[in-house]
C-alpha positions as CSV (number, residue, x, y, z in Angstrom):
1,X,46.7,-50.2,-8.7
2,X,45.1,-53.2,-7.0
3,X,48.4,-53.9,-5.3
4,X,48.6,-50.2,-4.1
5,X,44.9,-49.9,-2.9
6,X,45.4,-52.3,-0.2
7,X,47.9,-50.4,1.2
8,X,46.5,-46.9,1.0
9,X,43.1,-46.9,0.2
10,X,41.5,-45.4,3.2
11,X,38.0,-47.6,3.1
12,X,40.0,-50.6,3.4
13,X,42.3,-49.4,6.5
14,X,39.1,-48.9,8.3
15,X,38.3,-52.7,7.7
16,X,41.8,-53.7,8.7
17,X,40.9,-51.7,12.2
18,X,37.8,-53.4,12.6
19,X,40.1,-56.6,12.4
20,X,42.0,-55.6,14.6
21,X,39.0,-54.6,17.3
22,X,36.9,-58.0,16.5
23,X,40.4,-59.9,17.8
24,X,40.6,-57.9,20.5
25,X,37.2,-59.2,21.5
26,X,38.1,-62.9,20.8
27,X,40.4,-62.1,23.9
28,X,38.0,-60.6,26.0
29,X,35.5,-63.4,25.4
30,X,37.9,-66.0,26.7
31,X,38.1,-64.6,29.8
32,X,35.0,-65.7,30.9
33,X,37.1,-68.9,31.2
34,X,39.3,-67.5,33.9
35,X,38.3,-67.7,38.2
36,X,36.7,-64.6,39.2
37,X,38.4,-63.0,42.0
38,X,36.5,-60.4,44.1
39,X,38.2,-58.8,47.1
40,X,37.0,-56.4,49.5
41,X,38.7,-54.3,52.2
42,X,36.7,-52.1,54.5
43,X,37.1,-49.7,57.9
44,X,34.6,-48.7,59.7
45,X,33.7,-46.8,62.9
46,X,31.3,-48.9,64.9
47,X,29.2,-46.9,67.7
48,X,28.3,-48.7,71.0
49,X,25.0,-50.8,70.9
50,X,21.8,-50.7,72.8
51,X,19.9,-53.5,74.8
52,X,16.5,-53.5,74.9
53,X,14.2,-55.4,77.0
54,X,11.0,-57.1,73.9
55,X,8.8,-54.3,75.2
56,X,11.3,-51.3,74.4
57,X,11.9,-50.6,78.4
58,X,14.8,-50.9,80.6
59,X,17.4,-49.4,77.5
60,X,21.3,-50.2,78.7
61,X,24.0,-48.9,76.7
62,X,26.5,-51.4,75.5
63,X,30.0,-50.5,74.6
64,X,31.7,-51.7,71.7
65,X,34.9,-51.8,70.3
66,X,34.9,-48.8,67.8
67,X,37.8,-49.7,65.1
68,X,36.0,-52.2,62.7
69,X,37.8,-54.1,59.9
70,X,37.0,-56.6,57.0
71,X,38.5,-58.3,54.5
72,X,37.3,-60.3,52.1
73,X,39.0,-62.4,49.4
74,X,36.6,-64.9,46.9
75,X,37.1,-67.1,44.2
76,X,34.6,-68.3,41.8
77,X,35.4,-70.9,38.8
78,X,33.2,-71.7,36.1
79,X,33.0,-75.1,35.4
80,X,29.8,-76.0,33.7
81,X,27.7,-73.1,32.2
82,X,25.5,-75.2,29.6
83,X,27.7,-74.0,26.9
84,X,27.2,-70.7,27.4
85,X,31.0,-69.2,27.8
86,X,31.8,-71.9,24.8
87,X,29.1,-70.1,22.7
88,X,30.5,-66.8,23.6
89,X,34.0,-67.9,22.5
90,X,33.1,-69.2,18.7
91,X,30.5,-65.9,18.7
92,X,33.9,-63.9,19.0
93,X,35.3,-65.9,16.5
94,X,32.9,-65.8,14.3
95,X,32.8,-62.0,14.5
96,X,36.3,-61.9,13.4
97,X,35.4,-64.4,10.5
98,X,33.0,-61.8,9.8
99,X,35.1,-58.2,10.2
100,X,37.6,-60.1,7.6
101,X,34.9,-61.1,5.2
102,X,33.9,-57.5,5.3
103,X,37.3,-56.2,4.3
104,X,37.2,-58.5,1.6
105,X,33.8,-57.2,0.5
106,X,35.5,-53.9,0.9
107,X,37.9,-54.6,-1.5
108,X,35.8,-56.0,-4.1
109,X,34.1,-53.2,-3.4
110,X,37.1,-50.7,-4.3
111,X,38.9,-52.6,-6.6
112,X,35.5,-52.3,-8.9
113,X,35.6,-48.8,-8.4
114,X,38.9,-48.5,-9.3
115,X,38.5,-50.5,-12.6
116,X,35.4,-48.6,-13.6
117,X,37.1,-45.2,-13.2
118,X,40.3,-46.5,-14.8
119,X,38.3,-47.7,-17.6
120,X,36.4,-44.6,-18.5
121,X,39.5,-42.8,-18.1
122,X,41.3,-45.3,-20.8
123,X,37.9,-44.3,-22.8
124,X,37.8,-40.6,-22.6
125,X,41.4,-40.3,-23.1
126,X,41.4,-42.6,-26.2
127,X,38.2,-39.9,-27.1
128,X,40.1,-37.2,-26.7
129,X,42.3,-38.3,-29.5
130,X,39.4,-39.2,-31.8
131,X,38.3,-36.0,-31.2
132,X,41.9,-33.7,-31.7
133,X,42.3,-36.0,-34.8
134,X,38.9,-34.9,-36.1
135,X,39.1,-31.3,-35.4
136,X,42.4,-31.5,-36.9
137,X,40.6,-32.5,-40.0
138,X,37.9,-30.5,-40.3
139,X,39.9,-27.4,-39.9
140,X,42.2,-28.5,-42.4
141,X,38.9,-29.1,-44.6
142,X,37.4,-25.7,-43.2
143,X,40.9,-24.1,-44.5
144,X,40.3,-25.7,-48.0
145,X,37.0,-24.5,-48.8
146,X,37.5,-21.3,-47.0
147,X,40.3,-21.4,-50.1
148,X,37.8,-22.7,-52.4
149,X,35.0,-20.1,-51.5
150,X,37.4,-17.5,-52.8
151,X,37.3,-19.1,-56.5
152,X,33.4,-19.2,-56.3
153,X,33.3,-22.9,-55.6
154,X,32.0,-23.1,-52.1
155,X,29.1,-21.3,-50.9
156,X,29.4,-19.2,-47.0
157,X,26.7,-21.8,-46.4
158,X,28.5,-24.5,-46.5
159,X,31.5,-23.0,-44.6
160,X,29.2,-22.1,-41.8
161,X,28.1,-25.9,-41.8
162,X,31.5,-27.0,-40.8
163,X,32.1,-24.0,-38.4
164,X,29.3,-25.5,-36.4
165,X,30.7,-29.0,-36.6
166,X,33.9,-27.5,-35.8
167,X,32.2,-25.9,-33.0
168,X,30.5,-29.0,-31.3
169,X,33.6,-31.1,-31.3
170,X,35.3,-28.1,-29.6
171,X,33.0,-28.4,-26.9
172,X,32.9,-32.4,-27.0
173,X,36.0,-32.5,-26.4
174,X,36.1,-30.2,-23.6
175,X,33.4,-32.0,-21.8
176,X,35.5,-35.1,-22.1
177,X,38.5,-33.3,-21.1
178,X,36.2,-32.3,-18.1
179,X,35.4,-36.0,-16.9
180,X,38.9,-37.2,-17.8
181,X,39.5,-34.5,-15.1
182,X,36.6,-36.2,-12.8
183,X,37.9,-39.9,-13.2
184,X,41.6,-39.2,-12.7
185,X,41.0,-37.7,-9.2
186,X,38.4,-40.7,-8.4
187,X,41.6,-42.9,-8.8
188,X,43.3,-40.3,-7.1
189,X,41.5,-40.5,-3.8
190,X,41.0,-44.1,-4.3
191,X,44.7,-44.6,-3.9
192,X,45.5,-42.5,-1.8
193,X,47.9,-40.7,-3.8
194,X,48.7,-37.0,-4.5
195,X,46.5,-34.5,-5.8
196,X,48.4,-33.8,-8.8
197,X,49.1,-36.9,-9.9
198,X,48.4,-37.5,-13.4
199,X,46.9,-40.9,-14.4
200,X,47.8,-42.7,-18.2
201,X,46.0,-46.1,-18.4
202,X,47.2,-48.6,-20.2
203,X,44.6,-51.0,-21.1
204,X,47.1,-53.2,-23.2
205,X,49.1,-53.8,-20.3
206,X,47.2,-56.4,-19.2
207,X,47.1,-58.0,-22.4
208,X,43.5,-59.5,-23.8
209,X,41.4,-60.5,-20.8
210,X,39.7,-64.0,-21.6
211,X,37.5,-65.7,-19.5
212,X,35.3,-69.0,-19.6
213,X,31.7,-68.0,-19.8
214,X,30.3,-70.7,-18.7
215,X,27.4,-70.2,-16.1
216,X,27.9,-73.6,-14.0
217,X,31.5,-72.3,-13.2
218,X,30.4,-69.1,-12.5
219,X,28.1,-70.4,-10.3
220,X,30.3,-72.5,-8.2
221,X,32.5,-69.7,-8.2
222,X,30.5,-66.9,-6.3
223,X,29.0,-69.9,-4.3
224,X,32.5,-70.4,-2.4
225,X,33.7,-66.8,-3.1
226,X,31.3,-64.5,-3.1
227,X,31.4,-62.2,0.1
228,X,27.9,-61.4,0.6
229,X,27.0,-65.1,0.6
230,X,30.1,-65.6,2.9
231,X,28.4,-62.6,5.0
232,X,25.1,-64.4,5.4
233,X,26.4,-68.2,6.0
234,X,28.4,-66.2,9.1
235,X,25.6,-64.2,10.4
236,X,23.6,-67.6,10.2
237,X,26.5,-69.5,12.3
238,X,26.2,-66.6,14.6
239,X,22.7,-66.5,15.2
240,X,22.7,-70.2,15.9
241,X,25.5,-69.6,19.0
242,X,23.2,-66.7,19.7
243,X,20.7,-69.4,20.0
244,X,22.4,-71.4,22.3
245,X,23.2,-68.9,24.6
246,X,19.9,-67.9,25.0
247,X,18.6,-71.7,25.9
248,X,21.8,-72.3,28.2
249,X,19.6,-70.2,30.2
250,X,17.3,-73.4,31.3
251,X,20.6,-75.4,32.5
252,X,21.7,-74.5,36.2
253,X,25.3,-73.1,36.4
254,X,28.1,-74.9,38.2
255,X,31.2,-73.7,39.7
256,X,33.8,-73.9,42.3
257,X,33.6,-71.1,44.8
258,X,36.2,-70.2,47.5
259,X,36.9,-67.9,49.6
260,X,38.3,-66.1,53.3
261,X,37.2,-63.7,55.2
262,X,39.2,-61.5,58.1
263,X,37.0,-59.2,60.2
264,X,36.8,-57.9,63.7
265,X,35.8,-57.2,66.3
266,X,33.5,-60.3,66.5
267,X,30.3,-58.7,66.9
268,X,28.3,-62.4,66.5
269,X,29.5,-62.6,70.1
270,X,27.7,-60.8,73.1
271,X,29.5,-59.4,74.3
272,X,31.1,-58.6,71.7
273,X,34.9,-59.8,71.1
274,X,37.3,-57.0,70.6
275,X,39.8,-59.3,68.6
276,X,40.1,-60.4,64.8
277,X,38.1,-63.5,63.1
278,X,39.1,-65.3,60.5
279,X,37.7,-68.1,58.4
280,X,37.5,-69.7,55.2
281,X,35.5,-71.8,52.3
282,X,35.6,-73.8,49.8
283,X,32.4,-75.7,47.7
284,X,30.5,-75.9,45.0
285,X,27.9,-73.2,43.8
286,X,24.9,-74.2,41.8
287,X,22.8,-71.4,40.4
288,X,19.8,-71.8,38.4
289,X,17.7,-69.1,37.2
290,X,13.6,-70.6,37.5
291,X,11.9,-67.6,36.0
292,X,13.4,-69.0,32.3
293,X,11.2,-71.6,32.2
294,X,8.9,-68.8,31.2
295,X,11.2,-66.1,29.5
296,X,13.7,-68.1,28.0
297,X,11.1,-69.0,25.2
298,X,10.3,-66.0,23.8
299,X,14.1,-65.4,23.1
300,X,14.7,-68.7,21.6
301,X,11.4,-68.0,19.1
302,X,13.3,-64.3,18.0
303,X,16.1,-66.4,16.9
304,X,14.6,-69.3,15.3
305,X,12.5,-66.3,13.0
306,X,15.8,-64.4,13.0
307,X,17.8,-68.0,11.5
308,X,14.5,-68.3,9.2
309,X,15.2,-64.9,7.5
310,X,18.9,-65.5,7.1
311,X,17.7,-68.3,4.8
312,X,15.4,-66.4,2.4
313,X,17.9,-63.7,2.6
314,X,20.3,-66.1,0.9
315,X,17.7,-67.9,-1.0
316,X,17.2,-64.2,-2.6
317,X,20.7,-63.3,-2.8
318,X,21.9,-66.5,-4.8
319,X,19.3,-66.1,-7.1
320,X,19.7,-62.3,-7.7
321,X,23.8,-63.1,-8.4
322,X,22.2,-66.2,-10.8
323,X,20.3,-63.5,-12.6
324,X,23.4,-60.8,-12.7
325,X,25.6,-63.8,-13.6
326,X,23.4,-64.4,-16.7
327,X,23.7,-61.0,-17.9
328,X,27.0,-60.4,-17.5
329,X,27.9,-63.6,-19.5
330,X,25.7,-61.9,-22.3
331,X,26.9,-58.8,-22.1
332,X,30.6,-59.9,-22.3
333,X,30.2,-62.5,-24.9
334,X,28.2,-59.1,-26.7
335,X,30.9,-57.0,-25.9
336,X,33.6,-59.7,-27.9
337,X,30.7,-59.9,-30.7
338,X,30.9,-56.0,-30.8
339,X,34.7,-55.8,-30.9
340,X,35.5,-57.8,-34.1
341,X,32.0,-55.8,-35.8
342,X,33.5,-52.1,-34.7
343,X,36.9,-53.4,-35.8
344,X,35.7,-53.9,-39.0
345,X,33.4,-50.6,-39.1
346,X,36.4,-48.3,-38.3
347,X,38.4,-50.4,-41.5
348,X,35.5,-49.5,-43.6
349,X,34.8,-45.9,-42.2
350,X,38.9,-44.8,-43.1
351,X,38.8,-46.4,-46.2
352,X,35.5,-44.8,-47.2
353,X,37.0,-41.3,-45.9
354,X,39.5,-41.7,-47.9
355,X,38.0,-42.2,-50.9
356,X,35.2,-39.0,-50.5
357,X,38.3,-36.9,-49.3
358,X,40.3,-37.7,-52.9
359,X,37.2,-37.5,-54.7
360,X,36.2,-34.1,-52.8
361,X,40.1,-32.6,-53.5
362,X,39.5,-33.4,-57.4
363,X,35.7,-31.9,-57.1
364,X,33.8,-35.0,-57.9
365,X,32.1,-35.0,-54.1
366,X,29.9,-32.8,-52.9
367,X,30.1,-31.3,-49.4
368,X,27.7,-33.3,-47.7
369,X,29.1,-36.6,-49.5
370,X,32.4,-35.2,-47.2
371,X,30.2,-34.9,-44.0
372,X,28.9,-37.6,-44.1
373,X,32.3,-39.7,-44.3
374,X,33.6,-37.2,-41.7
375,X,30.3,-38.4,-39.4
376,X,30.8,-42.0,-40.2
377,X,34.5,-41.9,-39.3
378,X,33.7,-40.1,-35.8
379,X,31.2,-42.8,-35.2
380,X,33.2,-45.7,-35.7
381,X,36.0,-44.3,-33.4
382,X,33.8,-43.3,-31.0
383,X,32.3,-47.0,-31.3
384,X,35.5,-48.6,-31.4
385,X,36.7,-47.2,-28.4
386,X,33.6,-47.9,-26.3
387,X,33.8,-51.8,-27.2
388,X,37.3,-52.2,-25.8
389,X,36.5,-50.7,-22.9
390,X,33.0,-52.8,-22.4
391,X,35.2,-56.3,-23.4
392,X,37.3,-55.2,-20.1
393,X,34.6,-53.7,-17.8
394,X,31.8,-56.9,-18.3
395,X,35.4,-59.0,-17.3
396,X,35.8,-57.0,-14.1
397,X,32.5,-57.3,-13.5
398,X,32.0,-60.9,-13.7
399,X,34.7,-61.7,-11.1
400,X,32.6,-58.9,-8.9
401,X,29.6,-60.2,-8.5
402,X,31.2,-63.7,-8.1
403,X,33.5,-62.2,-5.4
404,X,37.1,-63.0,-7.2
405,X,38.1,-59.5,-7.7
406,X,40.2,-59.6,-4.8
407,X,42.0,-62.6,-5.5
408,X,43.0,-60.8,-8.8
């Protein structure tokens, strides 16, 4: 299932898309890197001037060529921007870095889900049998003293006891029937598969999950793993570019500029020249931008606070996986404690069942001596069951909140 989830699981082809945009953007970011090349071509219909004498008297017409054309080709090359098209490059990087952190997340994400709803499926379907098996028995034992009540042994009362116990496993069993229902299309969906797909876990498959439980490793494990951490340190490196843009802003901007321009008539002339001009550049452009020696600032402060509550964010984060760490070591070191105990309850609860039931047939146990082993023996299955799936669920979950799932 984890195999098949990262092909059709629908949560994890949107962060494969994501990818796919954030490289696109790599691209576009390196093109600051390339010349700019502007061009312009214009026609224009130019009307006939007018000379006037300083005071506005003694107006004369003056005629002028009326076709007017320009053209206009430049070039401008980045060569020094104070690290600011760099910056922009590793910030598109880094957003890739981060787009395929986030799938990984994603799939931690799912693959969690996916062994939660697998694992209460295994559960309710392995309920599902403890139950059939126990309303098999208790209408065999409802059948017995139904048989019994007709030689005067059994009172109606007692019947009517069982009847309701008969009567609340029935509807046990169809509630559980009702959430294996619920969990099998959760897998379903999460798949991607058909609707009417029918889903048989296997819990044994995998054979008997083992981990170390040591914290240290643990530790050092979600430290280089862990996704949300990985999230953070990124978001950090790309505040700090972020940074850098911003002061870039002090440093003047060099590049090489070049250029022609074709135009006519040549209206610099008077009179004006009724033929085409052309001429061309080449140099060095220096731009520097003086009002950031008072704005510039300000932006540099947002990301020095912004960098500053990347670090408690982590700060917080490490130590609330240290603390879910901790209790998932407990709980699955529990859940192996719990194991061997219900192993060992569900021995004594046949073997006590056993007995009542041979010493009920031959009349030497009363009917509540019966319900009670009947009780004990539902309990212990129920119990049983629930520890085999905890052993495997605090497993899953330790290599969660370390972020390993994935690798699994």
């Amino acid at each position: 299932m984890f195999t098949l989830v990262n092909q059709q699981n629908p949560d994890i082809g949107v962060t494969d898309a994501a990818i796919t945009v954030a490289r696109q953007g790599e691209a576009v970011a390196k093109n600051a890197r390339l010349p700019q090349i502007n061009a312009s071509l214009a026609f224009n219909y130019l009307g006939d001037g007018t000379i006037l004498d300083r005071n506005f008297g003694n107006a004369m017409r003056d005629k002028l060529p009326h076709f007017s054309n320009t053209l206009g080709v430049e070039l401008y090359q980045p060569v020094y921007t104070g690290g600011a098209i760099s910056s922009g490059v590793r910030l598109a990087e880094k957003g890739t870095e981060m787009a395929e952190t986030n799938r990984i997340m994603s799939v931690n994400s799912v693959r969690m889900s996916i062994a939660t709803n697998y694992l209460e499926l295994a559960k309710h379907r392995n309920l599902l049998k403890v139950y059939d098996e126990n309303i098999r028995l208790t209408e065999k034992l409802l059948g017995e003293m139904k048989a019994k009540r007709s030689q005067g042994i059994v009172l109606k009362n007692d019947i009517t006891r069982y009847e309701l116990r008969l009567s609340l496993l029935s509807y046990d069993r169809l509630a559980t029937e009702n959430a294996i229902r619920i969990f099998n299309n959760n897998l379903v969906s999460l798949l991607g598969l058909d609707a009417d797909v029918d889903i048989i876990p296997d819990i044994d498959a995998d054979g008997i999950l083992t981990t170390d439980p040591d914290i240290r490793l643990w530790l050092g494990r979600a430290s280089e793993h862990s996704p949300s951490l990985k999230t953070l340190g990124i978001s950090n490196e790309m505040e700090r570019l972020r940074r850098k843009i911003a002061h870039s802003e002090y440093i003047p901007k060099i590049g090489i500029v070049a250029g022609d321009n074709f135009l006519g008539p040549v209206t610099f002339e008077v009179p004006v020249l009724n033929k085409n001009y052309n001429a061309w550049f080449v140099g060095v452009n220096i731009k520097w931008n003086i009002s950031s020696l008072f704005t510039t600032p300000k932006s540099i402060r947002q990301h020095d606070f912004e960098l500053a509550r990347i670090r408690n964010e982590r700060d917080a984060m490490t130590a609330g996986i240290e603390r879910s760490l901790n209790e998932a070591i407990t709980l699955y070191r529990q859940s192996f404690e719990r194991l061997v105990i219900e192993h060992k309850n569900v021995q004594l609860a046949d073997e006590n069942y056993a007995v009542v039931s041979n010493r009920f047939d031959n009349q030497l146990a009363l009917l509540t001596d019966m319900l009670d082993a009947s009780n004990a023996r539902l309990d212990a299955g129920v119990r049983l069951v629930n520890a085999e799936i905890s052993t495997r669920f605090y497993y899953y979950q330790l290599h969660y909140i370390a972020g390993t799932l994935s690798t699994l």
